[in-house]
C-alpha positions in Angstrom: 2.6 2.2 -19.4 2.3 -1.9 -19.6 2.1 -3.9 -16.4 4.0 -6.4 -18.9 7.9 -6.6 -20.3 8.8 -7.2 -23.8 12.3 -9.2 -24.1 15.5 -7.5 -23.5 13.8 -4.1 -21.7 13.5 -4.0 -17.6 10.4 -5.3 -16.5 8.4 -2.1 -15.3 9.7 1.3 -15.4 11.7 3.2 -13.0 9.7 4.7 -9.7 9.0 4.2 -6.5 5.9 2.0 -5.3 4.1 3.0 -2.6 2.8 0.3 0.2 -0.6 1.8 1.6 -2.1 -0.1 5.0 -5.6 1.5 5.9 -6.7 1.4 8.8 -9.8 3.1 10.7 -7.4 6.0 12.9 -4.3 5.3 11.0 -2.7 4.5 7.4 0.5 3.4 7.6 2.8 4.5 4.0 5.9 2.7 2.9 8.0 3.3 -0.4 10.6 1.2 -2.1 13.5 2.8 -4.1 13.5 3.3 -7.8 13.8 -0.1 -8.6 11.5 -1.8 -6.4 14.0 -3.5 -4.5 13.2 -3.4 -0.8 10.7 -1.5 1.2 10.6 1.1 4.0 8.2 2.8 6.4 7.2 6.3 5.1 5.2 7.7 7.8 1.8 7.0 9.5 -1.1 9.5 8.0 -4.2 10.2 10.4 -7.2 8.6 8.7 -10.4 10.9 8.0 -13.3 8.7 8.1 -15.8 10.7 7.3 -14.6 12.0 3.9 -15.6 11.1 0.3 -13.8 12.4 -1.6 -9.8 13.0 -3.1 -10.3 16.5 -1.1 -9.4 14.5 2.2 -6.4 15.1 4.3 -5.7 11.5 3.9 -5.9 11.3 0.7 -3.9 14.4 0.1 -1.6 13.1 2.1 -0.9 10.3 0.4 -1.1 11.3 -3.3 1.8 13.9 -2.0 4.2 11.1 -1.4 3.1 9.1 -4.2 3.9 12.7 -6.4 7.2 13.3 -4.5 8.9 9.8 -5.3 7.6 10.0 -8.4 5.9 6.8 -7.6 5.1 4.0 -10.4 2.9 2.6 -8.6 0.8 2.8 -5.4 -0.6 -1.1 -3.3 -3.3 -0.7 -1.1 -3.8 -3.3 1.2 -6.8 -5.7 0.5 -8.1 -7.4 4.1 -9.8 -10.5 4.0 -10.6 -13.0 6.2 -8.2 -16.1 6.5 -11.3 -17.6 4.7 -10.5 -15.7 1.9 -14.2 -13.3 2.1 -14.4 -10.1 2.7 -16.0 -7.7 4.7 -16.5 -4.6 6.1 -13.2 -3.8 6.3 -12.3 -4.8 2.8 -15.4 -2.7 1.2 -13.6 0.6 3.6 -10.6 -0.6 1.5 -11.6 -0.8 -1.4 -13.3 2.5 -1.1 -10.4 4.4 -0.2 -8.0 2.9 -2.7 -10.7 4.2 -5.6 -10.3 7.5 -3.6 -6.8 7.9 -3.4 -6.9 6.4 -7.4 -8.8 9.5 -8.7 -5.8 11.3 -6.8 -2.7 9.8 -8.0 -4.1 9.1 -11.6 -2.4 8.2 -14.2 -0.5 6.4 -11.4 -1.8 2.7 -11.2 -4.0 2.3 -7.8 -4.0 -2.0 -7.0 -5.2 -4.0 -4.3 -3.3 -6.6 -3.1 -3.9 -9.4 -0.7 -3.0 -8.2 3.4 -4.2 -11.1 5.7 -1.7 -11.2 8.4 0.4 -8.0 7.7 -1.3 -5.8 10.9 -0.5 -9.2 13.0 2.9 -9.9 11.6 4.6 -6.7 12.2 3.0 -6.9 15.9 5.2 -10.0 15.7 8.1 -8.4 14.3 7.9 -5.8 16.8 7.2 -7.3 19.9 10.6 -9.9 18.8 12.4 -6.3 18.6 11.1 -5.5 22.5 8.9 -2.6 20.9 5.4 -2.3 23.0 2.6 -2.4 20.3 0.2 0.1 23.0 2.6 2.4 23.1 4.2 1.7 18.9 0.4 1.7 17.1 1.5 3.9 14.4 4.9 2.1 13.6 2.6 -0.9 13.8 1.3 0.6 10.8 4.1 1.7 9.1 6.0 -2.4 9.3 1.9 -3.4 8.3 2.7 -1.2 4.7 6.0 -2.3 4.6 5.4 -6.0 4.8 2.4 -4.7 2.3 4.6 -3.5 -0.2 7.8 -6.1 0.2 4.9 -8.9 -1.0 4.3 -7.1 -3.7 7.4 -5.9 -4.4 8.6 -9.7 -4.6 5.3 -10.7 -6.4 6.2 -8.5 -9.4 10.1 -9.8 -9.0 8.8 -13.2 -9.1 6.0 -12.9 -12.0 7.0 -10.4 -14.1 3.6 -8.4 -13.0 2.1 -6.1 -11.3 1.2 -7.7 -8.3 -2.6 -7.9 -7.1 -5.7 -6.3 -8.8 -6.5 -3.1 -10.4 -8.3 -0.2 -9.0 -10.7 1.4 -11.7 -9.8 4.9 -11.8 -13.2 6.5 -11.2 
């Protein structure tokens, strides 16, 4: 399957793409429809920090959904610092993501670039009167969404995939 599109053909195939926002207790999910128009909160999986593995609840969890909307492809939020470096939470990231890779495989696994999205939908739900104590995992869900809408109109806009590629292990 080509990230690219020749002339005259849609620009990526049909499927779902899947937002993914890991977090250290929670990963919020969100899908788009076929066509990777819009997308929408999915559900918020518990996360299992201790695990290694594609064996993981988590993961399992996750590759599920991915398999059940016959997903194209999966974005896993990349955290950085407004700086641009990364950190400790970018390296659990990018750890997971090569995790949940070796479980979706042959399904494309990419990073793209979060900074903001966890304090954004805060935003957006706080404007909406929503608590964020008492709303932490729909924080989660809205963090995936606004995830996978940037990527979603990334790909619209360039004609790519959006963000980079996880190397399926």
């Amino acid at each position: 399957m080509s990230d690219a599109f020749e002339a005259g053909a849609p620009r990526f195939p049909r499927g779902a793409r899947l937002g993914v926002d890991v977090g250290k207790a929670r990963i919020g999910v969100a899908a788009s429809d076929p066509d990777g128009l819009i997308a929408t909160p999915v559900e918020t999986v518990p996360r299992v920090l201790e695990a290694t593995g594609t064996d993981s609840a988590d993961v399992r969890t996750i590759a599920a959904a991915a398999s059940e909307r016959d997903a194209a492809v999966v974005y896993v939020g990349l955290p950085r610092h407004l700086s641009g470096k990364e950190g400790a939470a970018t390296a659990d990231a990018r750890a997971f993501a090569t995790r949940l890779a070796a479980a979706v495989a042959p399904v494309p696994v990419r990073m793209v670039d979060e900074r903001m999205s966890t304090v954004t939908a805060t935003s957006q739900l706080r404007a909406a009167g929503k608590k964020s104590k008492s709303h932490r995992p729909v924080i989660d869900q809205a963090a995936a969404v606004i995830i996978l809408q940037s990527a979603l109109d990334s790909e619209r806009a360039s004609g790519a995939r959006a963000g980079e590629a996880v190397p399926t292990p």
